[in-house]
N, C-alpha and C positions, 0 to 999 in steps of 0.2 A: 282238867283245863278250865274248870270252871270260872267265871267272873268274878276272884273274893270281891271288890271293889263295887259290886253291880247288884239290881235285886234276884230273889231266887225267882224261877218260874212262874211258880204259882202268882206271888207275890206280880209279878208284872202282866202278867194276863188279867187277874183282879181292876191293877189301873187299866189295864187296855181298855178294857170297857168305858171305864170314866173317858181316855181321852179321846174315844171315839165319837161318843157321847158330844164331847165338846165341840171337836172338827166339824160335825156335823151340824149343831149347830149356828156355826159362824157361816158354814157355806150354804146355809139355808134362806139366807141375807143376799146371796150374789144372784145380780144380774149378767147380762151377758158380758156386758161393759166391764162391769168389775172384775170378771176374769181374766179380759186384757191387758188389766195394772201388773206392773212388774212387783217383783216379789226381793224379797231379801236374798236370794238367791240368784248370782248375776248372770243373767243371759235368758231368766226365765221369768214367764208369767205368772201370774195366779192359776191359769189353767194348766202349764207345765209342772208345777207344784202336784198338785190335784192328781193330774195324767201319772204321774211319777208314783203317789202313795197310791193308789187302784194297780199298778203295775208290781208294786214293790210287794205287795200282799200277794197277787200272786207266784212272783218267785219264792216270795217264804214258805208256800203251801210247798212246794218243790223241796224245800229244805226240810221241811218236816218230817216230808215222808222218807228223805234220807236219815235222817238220824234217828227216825224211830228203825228203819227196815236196813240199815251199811250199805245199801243198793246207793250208788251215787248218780243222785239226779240232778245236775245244774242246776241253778236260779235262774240263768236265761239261756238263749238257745246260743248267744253271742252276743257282744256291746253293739253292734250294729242293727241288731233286733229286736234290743231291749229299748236304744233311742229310739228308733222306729215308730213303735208300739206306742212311744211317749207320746211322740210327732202326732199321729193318727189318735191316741185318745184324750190330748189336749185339745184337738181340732171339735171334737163334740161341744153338742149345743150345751148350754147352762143347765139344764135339767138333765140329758142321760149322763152328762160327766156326775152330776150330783151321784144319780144313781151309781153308777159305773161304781164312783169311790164307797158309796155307802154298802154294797152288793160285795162288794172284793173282801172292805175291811171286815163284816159280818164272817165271809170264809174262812178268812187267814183266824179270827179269832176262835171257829170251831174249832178249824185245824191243830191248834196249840191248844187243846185241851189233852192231845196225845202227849204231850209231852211234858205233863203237870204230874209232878212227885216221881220221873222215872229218874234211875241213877246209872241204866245201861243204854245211854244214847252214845251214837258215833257222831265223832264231829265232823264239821259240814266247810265249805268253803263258801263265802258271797262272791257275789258277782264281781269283785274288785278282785278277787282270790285271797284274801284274807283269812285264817284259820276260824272258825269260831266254834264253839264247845255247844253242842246239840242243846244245850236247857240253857244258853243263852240267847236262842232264837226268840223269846217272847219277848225280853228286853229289846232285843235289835228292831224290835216291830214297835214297839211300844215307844222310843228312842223316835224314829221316823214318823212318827205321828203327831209328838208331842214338839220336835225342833219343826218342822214342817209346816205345823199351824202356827207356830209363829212365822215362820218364813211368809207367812200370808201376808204379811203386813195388815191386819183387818183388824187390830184392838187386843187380840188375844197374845201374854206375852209370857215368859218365864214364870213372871210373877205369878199369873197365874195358875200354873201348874201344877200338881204337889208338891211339897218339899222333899220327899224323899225320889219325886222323879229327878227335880233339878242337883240334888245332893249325889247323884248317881251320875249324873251327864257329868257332872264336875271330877266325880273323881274320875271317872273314865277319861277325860279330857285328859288330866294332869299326868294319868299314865300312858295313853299314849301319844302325847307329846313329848314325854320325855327329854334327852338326852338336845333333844334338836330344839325347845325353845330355851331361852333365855331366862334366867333364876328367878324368881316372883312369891313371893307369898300371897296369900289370896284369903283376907278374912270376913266374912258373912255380917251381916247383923246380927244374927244365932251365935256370934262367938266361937263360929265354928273355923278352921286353918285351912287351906290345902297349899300345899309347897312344891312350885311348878320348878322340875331341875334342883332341886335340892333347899329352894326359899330363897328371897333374895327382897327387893325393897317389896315394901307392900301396898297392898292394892284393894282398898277396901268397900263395901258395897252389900245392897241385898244380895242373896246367892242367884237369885232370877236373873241381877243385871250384869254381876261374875261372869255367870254362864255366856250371856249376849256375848260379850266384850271374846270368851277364850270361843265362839262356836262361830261368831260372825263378825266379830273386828269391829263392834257396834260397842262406845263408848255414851253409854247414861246412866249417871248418878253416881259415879263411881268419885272416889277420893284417893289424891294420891299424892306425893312430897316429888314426884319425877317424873318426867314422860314416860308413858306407855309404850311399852315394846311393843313389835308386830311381831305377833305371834304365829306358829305354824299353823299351818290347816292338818289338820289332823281329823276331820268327821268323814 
């Protein structure tokens, strides 16, 4: 059940580091204030952002240790406990939320050192119930880190992220969208293709602004002969 589409393990806990690295320094910049700004994510703050990836590292630590051990350990105790959690670790001051998130991301990135080069992992379900294949949990972390600090709205965008992180969310996007969005080609400045439903009028752009436009309905830079469909949610 592996991700063909996605990077390997290894390979994504490598960048995890990097995009940690970066998160952290964007939110090393906020005041209290600034965590009050709403976020590209609607209904949420900079702090719900934040409360969320500190949170979300700790279910994946849950997930790990099911895939390395078949023992199934949820990623949260219930969706009522997991907003909760959010609720109450969004509520912290500007500094322990720092902390919070800096302290969480640090564990979840030990934690996925188990699961770097193995080929006998059992696969795990997320929080949404979604199936995922045990060595694609570091991508799933790494994915949440990297769309998330952009959701910050603070400067930090696709663009800047690796290419082969943003080349990864893209294909991931395209496949599971699927059948349910509407036919689109999608070509990069890299000369690179992805063909959303089979291709259809095209849609062309850096692969960083691609991504915006299929992960948040965020239209910059892009070029195109027709309007833009609305596309599924699919993340």
């Amino acid at each position: 059940m592996s991700g063909e589409h996605y990077l390997t393990a290894g390979r994504a806990i490598d960048l995890l580091a990097e995009a940690d690295a970066a998160l952290k320094k964007t939110v090393s910049t906020f005041t209290q204030d600034d965590l009050g700004q709403p976020s590209l994510c609607g209904g949420w703050t900079r702090a719900h952002v934040l409360a969320h990836l500190a949170r979300n590292a700790d279910g994946l630590r849950h997930l790990v240790q099911w895939a390395v051990s078949g023992h199934e350990t949820p990623m949260y105790a219930s969706v009522e406990q997991r907003n909760a959690d959010i609720e109450e670790a969004a509520a912290q001051p500007v500094a322990r939320l720092r902390a919070d998130v800096t302290s969480a991301s640090d564990a979840i990135r030990s934690r996925l050192e188990q699961v770097r080069g193995r080929n006998d992992l059992h696969d795990v379900r997320l929080g949404t119930g979604k199936r995922l294949a045990g060595d694609q949990i570091p991508w799933a972390r790494l994915r949440e880190v990297t769309f998330h600090h952009v959701d910050l709205d603070a400067g930090y965008t696709f663009n800047d992220a690796p290419p082969e992180v943003v080349r990864a969310g893209l294909a991931e996007a395209v496949t599971r969208m699927g059948h349910q969005a509407p036919p689109v080609t999608l070509t990069g400045t890299d000369n690179r293709h992805w063909h959303v439903n089979g291709g259809g009028h095209e849609v062309r752009g850096r692969p960083g602004d691609l991504l915006l436009w299929l992960a948040r309905g965020v239209e910059h830079d892009l070029t195109h002969e027709h309007p833009l469909p609305t596309m599924p949610s699919w993340g």
